[in-house]
N, C-alpha and C positions, 0 to 999 in steps of 0.2 A: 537685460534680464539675467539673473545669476541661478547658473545653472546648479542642480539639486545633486546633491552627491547621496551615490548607492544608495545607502540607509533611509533618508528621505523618501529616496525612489520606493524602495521596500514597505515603508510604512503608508505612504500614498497608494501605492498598491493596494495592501489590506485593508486599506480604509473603504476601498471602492469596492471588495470583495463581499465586505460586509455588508454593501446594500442590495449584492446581488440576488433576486427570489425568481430569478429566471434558470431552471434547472440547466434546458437543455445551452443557454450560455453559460453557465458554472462548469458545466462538462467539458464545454470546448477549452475552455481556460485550465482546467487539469488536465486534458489532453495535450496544450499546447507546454505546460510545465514540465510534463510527465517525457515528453518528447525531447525537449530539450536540456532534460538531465538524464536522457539514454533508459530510462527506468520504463521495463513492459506493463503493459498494459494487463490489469489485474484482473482477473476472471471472477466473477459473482457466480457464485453456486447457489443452486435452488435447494428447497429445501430437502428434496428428496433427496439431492447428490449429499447435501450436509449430514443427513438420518446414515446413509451407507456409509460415507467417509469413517463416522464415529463406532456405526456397527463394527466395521472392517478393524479396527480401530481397540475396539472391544474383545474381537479375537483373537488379535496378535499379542497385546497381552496376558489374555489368559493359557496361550500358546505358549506365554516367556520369549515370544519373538519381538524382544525391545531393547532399547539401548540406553547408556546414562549418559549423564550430561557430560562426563569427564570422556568416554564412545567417542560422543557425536563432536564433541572438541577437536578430539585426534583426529577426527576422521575428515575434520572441515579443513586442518594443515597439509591434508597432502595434497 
């Protein structure tokens, strides 16, 4: 039997991804992806934390408490 290289593997993969309509299996398989390339675990916000984030958000700008994108550049190399 002639074994599949990567790519193969990867597209076999997705191909199986795509029949997947079982949520709470689709979950474990991002959890197990998510794991194994170190990447935390994403937090869903409800809608109410969403409304305040933007509130909060709403203020700080009209405060002038905001940064540009060349700010947040600099401020992502140190």
């Amino acid at each position: 039997m002639k074994q599949l290289n990567i790519q193969d593997r990867k597209l076999s993969v997705i191909e199986q991804l795509i029949i997947i309509n079982d949520d709470k299996v689709f979950k474990q398989v991002e959890d197990i992806i998510n794991t194994s390339l170190n990447r935390p675990q994403l937090k869903k916000f409800s809608r109410q934390e969403l409304i305040e984030r933007a509130e909060k958000s709403n203020k700080n700008i009209e405060k002038g408490e905001v940064y540009s994108q060349k700010d947040l550049e600099k401020m992502a190399k140190v």
